[in-house]
DOTILUM-937469 format. One record per residue (C-alpha): residue number from 1; residue in one letter; chain; z, x, y. Coordinates in nm, 2 decimals. Each point is the difference from the previous one (the first is absolute). Example, Ala and Ser with C-alpha at 12.3 -4.5 7.8 and 13.67 -1.06 7.14 Angstrom:
<atoms>
 num residuo cadena      w      u      v
   1       a      A   0.78   1.23  -0.45
   2       s      A  -0.07   0.14   0.34
</atoms>
This chain:
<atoms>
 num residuo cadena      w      u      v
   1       x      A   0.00   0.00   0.00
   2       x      A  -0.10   0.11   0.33
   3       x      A   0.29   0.08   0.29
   4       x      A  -0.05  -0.15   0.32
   5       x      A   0.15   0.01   0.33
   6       x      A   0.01  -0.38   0.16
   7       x      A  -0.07   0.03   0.38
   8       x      A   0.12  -0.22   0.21
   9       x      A  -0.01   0.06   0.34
  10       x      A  -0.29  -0.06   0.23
  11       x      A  -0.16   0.27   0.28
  12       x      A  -0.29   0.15   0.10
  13       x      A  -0.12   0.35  -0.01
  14       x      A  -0.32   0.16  -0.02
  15       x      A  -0.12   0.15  -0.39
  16       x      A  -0.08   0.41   0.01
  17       x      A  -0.02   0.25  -0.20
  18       x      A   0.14   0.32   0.07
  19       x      A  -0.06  -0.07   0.35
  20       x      A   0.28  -0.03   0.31
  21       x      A   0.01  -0.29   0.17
  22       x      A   0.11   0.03   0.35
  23       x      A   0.21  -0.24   0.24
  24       x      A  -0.06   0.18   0.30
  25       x      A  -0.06  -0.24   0.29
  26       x      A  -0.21   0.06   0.36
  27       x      A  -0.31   0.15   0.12
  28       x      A   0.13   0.28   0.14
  29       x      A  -0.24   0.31  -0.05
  30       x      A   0.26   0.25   0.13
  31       x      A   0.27  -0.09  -0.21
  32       x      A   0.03   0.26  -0.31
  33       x      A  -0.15  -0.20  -0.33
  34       x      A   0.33  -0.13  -0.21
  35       x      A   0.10   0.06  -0.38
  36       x      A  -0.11  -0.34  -0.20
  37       x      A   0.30  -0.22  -0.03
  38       x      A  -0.08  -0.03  -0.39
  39       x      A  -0.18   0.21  -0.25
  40       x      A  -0.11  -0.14  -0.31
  41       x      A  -0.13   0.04  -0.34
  42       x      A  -0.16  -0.21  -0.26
  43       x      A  -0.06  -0.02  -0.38
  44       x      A  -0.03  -0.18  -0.32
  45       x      A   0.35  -0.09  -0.11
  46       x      A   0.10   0.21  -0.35
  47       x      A   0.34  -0.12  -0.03
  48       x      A   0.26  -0.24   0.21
  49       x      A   0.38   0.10  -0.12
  50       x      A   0.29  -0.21   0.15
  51       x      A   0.28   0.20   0.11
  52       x      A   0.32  -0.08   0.21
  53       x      A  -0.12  -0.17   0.27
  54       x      A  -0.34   0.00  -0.01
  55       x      A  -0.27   0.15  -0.17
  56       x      A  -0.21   0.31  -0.09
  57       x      A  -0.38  -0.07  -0.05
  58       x      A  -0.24   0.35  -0.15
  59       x      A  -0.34   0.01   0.18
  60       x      A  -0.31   0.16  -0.07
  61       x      A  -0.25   0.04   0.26
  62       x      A  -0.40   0.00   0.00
  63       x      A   0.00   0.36  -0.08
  64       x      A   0.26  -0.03  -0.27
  65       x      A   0.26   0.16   0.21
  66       x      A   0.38  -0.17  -0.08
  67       x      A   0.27  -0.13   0.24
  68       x      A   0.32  -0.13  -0.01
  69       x      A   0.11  -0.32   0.23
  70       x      A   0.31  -0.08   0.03
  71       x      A   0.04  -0.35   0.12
  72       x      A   0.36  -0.15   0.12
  73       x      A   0.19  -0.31   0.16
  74       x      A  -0.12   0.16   0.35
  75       x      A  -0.39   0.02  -0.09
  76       x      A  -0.23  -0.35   0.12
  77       x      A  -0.20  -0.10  -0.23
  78       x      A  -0.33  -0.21   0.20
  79       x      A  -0.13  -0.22  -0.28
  80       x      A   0.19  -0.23  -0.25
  81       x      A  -0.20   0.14  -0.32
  82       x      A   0.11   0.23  -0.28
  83       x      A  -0.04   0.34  -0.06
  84       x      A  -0.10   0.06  -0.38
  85       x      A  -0.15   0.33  -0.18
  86       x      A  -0.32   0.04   0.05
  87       x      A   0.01  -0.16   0.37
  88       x      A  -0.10   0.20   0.35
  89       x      A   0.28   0.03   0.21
  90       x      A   0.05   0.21   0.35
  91       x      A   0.31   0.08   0.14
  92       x      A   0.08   0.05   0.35
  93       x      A   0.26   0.26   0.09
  94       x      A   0.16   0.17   0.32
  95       x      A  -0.19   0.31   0.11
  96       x      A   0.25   0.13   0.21
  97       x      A   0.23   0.04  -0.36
  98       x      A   0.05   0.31  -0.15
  99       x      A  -0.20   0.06  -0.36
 100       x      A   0.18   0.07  -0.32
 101       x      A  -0.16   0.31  -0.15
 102       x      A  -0.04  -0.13  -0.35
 103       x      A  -0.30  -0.08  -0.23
 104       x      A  -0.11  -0.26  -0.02
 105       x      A   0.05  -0.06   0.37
 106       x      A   0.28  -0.26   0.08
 107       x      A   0.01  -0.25   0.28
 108       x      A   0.23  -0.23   0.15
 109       x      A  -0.21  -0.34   0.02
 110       x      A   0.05  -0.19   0.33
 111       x      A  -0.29  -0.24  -0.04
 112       x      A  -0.15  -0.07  -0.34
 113       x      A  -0.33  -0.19  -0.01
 114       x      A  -0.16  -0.15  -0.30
 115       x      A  -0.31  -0.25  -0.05
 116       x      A  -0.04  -0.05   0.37
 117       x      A  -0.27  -0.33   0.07
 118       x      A  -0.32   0.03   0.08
 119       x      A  -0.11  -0.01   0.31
 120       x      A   0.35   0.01   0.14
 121       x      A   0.07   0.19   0.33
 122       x      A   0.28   0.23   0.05
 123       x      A   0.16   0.18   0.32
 124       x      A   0.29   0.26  -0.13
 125       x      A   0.09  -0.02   0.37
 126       x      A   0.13  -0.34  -0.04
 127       x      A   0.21   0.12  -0.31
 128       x      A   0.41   0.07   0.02
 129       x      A   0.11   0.32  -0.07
 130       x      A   0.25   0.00  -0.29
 131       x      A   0.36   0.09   0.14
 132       x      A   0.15   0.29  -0.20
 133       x      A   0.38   0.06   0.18
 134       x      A   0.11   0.34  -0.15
 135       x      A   0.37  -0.11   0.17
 136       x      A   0.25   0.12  -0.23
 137       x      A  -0.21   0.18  -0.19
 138       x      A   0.15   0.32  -0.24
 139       x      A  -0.08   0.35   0.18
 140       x      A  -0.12   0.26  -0.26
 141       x      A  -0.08   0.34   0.11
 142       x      A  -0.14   0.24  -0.28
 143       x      A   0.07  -0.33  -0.27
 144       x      A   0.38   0.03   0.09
 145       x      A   0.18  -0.30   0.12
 146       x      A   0.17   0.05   0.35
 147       x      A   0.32  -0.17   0.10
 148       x      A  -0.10  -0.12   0.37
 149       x      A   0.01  -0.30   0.20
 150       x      A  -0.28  -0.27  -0.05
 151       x      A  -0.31   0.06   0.14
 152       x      A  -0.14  -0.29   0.25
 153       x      A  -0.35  -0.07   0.11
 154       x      A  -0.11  -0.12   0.33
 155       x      A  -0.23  -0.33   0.08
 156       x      A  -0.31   0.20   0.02
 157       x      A   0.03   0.15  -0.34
 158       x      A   0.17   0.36   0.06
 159       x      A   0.24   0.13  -0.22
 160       x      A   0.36   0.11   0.11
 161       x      A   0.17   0.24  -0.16
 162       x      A   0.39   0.13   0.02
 163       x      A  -0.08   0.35   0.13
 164       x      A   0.35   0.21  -0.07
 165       x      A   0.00  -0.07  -0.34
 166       x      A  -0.39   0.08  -0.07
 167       x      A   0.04   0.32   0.27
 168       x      A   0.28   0.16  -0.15
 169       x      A  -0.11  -0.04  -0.34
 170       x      A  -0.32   0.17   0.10
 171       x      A   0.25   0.32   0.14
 172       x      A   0.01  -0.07   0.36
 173       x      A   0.34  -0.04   0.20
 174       x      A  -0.01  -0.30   0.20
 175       x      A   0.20   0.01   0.34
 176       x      A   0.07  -0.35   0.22
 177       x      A   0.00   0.01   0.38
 178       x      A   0.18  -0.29   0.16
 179       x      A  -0.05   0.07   0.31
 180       x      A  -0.39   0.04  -0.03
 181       x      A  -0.06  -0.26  -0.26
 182       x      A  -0.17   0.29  -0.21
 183       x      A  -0.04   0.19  -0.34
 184       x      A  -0.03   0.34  -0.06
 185       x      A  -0.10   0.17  -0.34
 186       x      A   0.05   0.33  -0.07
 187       x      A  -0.10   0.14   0.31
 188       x      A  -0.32  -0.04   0.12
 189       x      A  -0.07  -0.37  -0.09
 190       x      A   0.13  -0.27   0.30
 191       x      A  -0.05  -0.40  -0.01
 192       x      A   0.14  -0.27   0.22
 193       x      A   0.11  -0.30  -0.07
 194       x      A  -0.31  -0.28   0.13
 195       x      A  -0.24   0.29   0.03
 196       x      A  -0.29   0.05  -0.21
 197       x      A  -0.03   0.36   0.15
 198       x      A   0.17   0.27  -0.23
 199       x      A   0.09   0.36   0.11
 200       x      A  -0.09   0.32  -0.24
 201       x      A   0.09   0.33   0.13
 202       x      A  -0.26   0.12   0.28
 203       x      A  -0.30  -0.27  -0.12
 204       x      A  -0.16  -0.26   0.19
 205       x      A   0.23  -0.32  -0.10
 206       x      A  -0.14  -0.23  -0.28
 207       x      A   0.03  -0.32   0.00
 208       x      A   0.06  -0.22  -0.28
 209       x      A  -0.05  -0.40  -0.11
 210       x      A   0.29  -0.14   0.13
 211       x      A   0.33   0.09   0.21
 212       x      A   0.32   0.09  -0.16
 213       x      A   0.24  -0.27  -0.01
 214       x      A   0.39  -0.04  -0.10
 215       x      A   0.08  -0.26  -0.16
 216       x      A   0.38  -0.02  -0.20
 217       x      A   0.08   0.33   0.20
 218       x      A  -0.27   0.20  -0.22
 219       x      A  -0.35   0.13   0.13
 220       x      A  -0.31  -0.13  -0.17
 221       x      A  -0.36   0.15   0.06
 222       x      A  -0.32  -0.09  -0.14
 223       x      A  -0.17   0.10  -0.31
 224       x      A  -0.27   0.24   0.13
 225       x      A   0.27   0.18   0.16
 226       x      A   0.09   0.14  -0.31
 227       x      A  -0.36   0.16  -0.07
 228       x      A  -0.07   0.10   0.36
 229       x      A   0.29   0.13   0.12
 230       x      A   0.26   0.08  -0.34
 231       x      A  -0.28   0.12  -0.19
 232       x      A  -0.02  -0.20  -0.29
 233       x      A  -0.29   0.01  -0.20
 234       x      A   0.02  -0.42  -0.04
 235       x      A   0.19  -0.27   0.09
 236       x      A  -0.10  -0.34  -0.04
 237       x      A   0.13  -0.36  -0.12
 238       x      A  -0.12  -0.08  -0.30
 239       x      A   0.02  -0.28  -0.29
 240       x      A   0.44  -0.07   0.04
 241       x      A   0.07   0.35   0.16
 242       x      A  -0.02   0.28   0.26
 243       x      A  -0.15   0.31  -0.15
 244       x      A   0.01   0.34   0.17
 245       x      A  -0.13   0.30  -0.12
 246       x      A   0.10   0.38   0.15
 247       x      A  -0.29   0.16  -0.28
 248       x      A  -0.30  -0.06  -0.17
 249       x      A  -0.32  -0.13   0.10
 250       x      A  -0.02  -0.26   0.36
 251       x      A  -0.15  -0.34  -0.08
 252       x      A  -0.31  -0.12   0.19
</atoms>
């Protein structure tokens, strides 16, 4: 008997394959081209396996290539239809996310789309976003859990992160300055509280994604401000958890 994967919610979103689809809005020539919202990639479905809380469906593509999608309570699903072995399916996922380095090649499925009507038209401009809040995610740096106040995430999607526990851990010494509302680590690297603009030694000042805040007496900075100004090789928010790397190879 065939395994199939009841969808049941109704969107629209325009079919590719291996293609990005882009949800940048305006005519504006001078503006610097933006990253496609969603990549995608589509297949012949191999295999559908249910797991906790959703599903994991093995895809091979035109050229025989495999893929793995992994399909969850957050992905939309645009059709009611059913996915069975043998079907073509393409799923839409975030290109802004950072890739697994595995084979076959593993994505998190935002949007899944399967026997899409005829003669249908679709606007992936007019689609919601799935909301993934990383709040209270687990920090892991190197695979190792680290004991730190809950991470938070702000309206527009950015990723707070407790920075004490995560800088001392990584080997810096973290000093507070009341009167200046500022951080210094080690001794070259300076931040201010409701400044984007962070200090290294002699360099021109960086800036990073979003302002230092306090919030229950600890500092919290933004993701990126762990790769661009700590170093790390990675840090991202991924599938239940905050992963942060100090070795090995950087994601794309």
């Amino acid at each position: 008997m065939k395994k199939a994967l009841t969808i049941i919610m109704a969107v629209g979103l325009l079919a590719a394959t291996l293609t990005g689809v882009s949800t940048a809005a305006g005519d504006d020539n001078d503006a610097p081209p933006k990253l496609p919202q969603y990549m995608s990639v589509t297949g012949t479905v191999l295999s559908v396996e249910e797991i906790e809380n959703g599903f994991v469906i093995k895809i091979e593509d035109e050229h025989g290539h495999p893929a793995t999608l992994i399909v969850n309570d957050s992905t939309a699903f645009p059709f009611e239809s059913e996915v069975n072995v043998g079907d073509t399916v393409t799923g839409y996922y975030l290109s802004n996310l950072p890739m697994i380095l595995i084979w076959p090649p593993q994505y998190a499925i935002h949007i899944l789309v399967a026997g899409i009507p005829e003669g249908l038209d679709f606007n992936p401009e007019e689609q919601p976003t799935p909301v993934i809040d990383a709040s209270g995610w687990p920090i892991y740096i190197d695979g190792e859990l680290l004991e730190a106040p809950e991470a938070f995430q702000l309206e527009d999607g950015t990723v707070m992160v407790p920075l004490r526990a995560i800088a001392e851990a990584l080997g810096y010494d973290v000093n507070w300055d009341n009167e200046l509302r500022s951080v210094r680590l080690g001794v070259a690297i300076h931040l201010w509280i409701d400044n984007t603009e962070v200090h290294i030694g002699r360099m021109a000042p960086l800036h990073i994604s979003a302002a230092p805040q306090i919030v229950n007496d600890r500092t919290y900075v933004p993701l990126d401000f762990l790769r661009n100004v700590l170093g790390a090789v990675n840090a991202f928010a991924f599938e239940g958890r905050i992963e942060i790397h100090t070795e090995g190879e950087a994601m794309e």
